[in-house]
C-alpha positions in Angstrom: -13.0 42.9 58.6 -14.3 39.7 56.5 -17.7 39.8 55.5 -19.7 36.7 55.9 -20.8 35.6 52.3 -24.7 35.3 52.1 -26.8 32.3 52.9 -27.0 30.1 49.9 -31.2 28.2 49.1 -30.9 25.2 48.3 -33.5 24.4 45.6 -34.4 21.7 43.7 -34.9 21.8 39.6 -38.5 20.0 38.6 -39.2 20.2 34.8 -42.8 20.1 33.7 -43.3 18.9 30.4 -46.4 20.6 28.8 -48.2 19.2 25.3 -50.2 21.9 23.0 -51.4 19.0 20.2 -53.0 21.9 18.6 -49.9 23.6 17.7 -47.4 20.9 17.3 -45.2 21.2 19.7 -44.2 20.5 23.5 -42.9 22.8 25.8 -40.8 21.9 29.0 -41.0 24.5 31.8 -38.6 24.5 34.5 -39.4 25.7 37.9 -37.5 26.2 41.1 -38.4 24.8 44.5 -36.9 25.2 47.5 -36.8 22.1 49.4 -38.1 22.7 52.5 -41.0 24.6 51.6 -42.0 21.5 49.7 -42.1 18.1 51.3 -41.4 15.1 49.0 -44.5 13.2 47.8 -44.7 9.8 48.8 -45.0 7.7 45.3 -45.8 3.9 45.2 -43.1 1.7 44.6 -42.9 -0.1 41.5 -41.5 -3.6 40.2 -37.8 -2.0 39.5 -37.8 -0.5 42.6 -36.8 -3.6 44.3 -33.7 -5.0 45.1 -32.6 -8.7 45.0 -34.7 -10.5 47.6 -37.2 -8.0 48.4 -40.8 -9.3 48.7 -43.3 -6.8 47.6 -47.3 -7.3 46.8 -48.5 -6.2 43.5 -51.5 -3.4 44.0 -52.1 -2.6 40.3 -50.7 -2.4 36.9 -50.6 1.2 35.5 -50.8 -0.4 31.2 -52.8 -0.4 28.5 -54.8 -3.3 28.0 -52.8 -5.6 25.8 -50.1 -5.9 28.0 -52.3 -5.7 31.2 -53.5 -9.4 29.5 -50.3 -10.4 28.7 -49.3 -10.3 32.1 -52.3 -11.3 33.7 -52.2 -14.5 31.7 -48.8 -15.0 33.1 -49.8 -14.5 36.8 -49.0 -11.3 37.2 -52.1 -9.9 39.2 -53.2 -7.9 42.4 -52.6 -9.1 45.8 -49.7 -11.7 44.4 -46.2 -12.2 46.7 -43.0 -11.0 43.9 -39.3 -11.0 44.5 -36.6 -10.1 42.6 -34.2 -12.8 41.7 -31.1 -11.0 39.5 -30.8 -8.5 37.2 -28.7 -8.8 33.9 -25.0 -7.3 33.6 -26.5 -3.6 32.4 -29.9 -3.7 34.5 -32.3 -5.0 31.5 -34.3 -7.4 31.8 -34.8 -8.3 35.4 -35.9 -11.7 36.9 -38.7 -11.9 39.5 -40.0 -14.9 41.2 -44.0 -14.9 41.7 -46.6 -18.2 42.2 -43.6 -20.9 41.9 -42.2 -19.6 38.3 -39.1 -16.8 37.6 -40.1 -14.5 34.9 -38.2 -12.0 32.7 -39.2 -8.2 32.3 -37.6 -5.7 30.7 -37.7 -2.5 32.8 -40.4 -0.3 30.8 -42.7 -3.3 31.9 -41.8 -3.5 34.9 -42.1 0.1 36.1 -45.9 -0.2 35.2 -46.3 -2.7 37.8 -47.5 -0.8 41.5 -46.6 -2.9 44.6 -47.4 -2.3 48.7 -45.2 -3.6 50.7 -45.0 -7.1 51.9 -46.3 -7.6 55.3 
C-alpha cells in the first residue's frame, strides 16, 4: 500500500532588516509566511515600474530635499502625464518623456518617484 506523502505549505521568505545604532550593528530577521494567510499589500507604483509607452501621473516624490529641487526644477512634479521612452542596454538610465522634453534617470532616482495611474 503507498502512503500518500504529506501536504506541502507553501510559504513565502520576508527578511526584516532591524537597526540597533546603539550597539553598532544591524540585524536581519527572517520570518516565514504562508501565503494565503497573508494577502499581498498593494504598493504604489513607481517611475521604473513602467514599461515602454506606459503613461502614468506622478503623485509624490519619496527624496530628500536636494534632489526633490533638482527634479522639480526640471518638471518633474505632482499631477504631471510621464512615459517611458527606452531604457539603456543593461536597464540604467531610463528615458521618460514628460511636458514636451525626454529626460534621463538613473534607476535609484527614479524609484523615488510615486505615480497613479493614468486615466
Amino acid at each position: 500500500m503507498k502512503q500518500s506523502s504529506p501536504r506541502k505549505r507553501r510559504l513565502n521568505e520576508l527578511a526584516v532588516c532591524l537597526e540597533y545604532p546603539f550597539l553598532g550593528m544591524v540585524k536581519v530577521h527572517r520570518v516565514e509566511f504562508e501565503s494565503a494567510l497573508m494577502p499581498p499589500i498593494p504598493t504604489p507604483g513607481t517611475l521604473v515600474d513602467l514599461k515602454p509607452g506606459e503613461k502614468a501621473i506622478i503623485d509624490r516624490i519619496d527624496a530628500d530635499v536636494p534632489l526633490r529641487r533638482r527634479l522639480s526644477a526640471l518638471g518633474v512634479v505632482k499631477g504631471v502625464e510621464i512615459s517611458m521612452v527606452n531604457k539603456a542596454p543593461f536597464g540604467n538610465p531610463r528615458t521618460y518623456s514628460l511636458l514636451g522634453y525626454q529626460l534621463s534617470l538613473r534607476n535609484e532616482d527614479a524609484c523615488l518617484i510615486v505615480l497613479q495611474p493614468a486615466s
